[in-house]
C-alpha positions in Angstrom: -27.4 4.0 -3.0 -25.9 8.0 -2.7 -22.5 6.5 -4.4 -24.3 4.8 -7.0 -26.8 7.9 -7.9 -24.0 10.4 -8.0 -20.9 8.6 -9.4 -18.8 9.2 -5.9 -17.1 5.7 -4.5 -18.3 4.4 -1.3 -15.5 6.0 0.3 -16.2 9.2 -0.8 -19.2 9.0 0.3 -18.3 7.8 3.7 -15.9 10.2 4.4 -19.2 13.1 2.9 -20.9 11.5 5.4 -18.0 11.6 8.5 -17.4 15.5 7.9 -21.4 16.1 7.9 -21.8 14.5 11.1 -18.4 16.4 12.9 -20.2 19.5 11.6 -23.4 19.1 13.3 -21.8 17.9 16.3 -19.8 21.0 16.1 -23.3 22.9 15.9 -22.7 23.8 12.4 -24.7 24.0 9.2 -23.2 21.6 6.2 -25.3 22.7 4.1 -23.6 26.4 4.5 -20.5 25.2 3.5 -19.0 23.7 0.2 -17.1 20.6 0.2 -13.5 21.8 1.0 -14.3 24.4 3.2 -16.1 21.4 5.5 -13.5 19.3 5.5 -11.4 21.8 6.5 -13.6 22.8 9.6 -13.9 19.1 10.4 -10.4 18.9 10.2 -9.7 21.7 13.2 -8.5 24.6 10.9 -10.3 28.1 10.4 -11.4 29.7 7.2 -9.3 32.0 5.5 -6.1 30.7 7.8 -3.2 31.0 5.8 -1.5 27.5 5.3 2.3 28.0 6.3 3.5 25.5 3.0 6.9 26.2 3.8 6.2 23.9 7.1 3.3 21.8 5.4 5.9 20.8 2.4 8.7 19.8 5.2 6.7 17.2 7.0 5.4 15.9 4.3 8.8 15.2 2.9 9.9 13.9 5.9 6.9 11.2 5.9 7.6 10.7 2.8 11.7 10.1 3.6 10.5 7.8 6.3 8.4 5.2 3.9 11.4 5.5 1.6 13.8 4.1 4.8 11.1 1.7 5.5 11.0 0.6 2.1 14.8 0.8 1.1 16.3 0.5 4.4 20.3 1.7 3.8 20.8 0.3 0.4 19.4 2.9 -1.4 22.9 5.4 -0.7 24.7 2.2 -1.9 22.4 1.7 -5.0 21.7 5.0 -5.8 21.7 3.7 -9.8 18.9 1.3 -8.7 17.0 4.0 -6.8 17.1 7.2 -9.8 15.9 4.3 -11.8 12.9 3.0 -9.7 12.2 7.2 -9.2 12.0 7.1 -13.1 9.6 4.3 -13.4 7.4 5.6 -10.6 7.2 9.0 -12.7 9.1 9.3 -16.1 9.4 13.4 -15.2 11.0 13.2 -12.0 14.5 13.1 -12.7 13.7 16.5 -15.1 11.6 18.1 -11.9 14.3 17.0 -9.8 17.4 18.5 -11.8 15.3 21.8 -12.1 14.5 21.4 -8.5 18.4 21.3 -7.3 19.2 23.9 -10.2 17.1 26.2 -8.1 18.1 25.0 -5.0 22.0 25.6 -6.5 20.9 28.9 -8.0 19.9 29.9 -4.4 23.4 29.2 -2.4 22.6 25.7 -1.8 25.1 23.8 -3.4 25.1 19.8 -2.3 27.1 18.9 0.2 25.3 21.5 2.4 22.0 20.3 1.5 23.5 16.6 1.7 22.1 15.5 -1.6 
């Protein structure tokens, strides 16, 4: 098979597969384009348009705040000893990135209570 001959999963390969087809439907070349930039086209966005991360960052937190209510409901502002903990275990250096991450937000004006933290 195409996953088996070139080391990709069968997923990868699918999804290869999914972009090449949205391209020639969009009566485009794959072959002109390298991996990322076809996604991208297959995906709606334009070449060379800039990516606003200020905006792409926010709702990505905010997905991610909404597993973490799904998951923890409103214990985890009760527990919050329980919830640094399982933050460590997921990644040993968040709470480091974390305090550097507030130091910068602290260094910037943004001292906790107005950024709720």
């Amino acid at each position: 098979t195409t996953a088996e001959a070139s080391g990709a999963s069968d997923g990868t390969v699918a999804s290869m597969r999914r972009v090449r087809e949205k391209l020639i439907t969009m009566r485009m070349d794959p072959s002109e384009y390298g991996w990322h930039e076809a996604r991208k086209l297959a995906g709606g966005e334009k070449l060379g348009e800039a990516i606003d991360w200020d905006t792409r960052t926010e709702e990505e937190a905010q997905e991610m705040a909404n597993k973490l209510l799904g998951a923890f409901g409103k214990r985890a502002g009760r527990r919050v000893e329980a919830v640094a903990r399982a933050l460590e275990i997921y990644d040993s250096r968040l709470p480091m990135l974390l305090r550097e991450f507030w130091g910068e937000l602290d260094g910037e004006g943004v001292d906790a209570e107005e950024a709720d933290l």
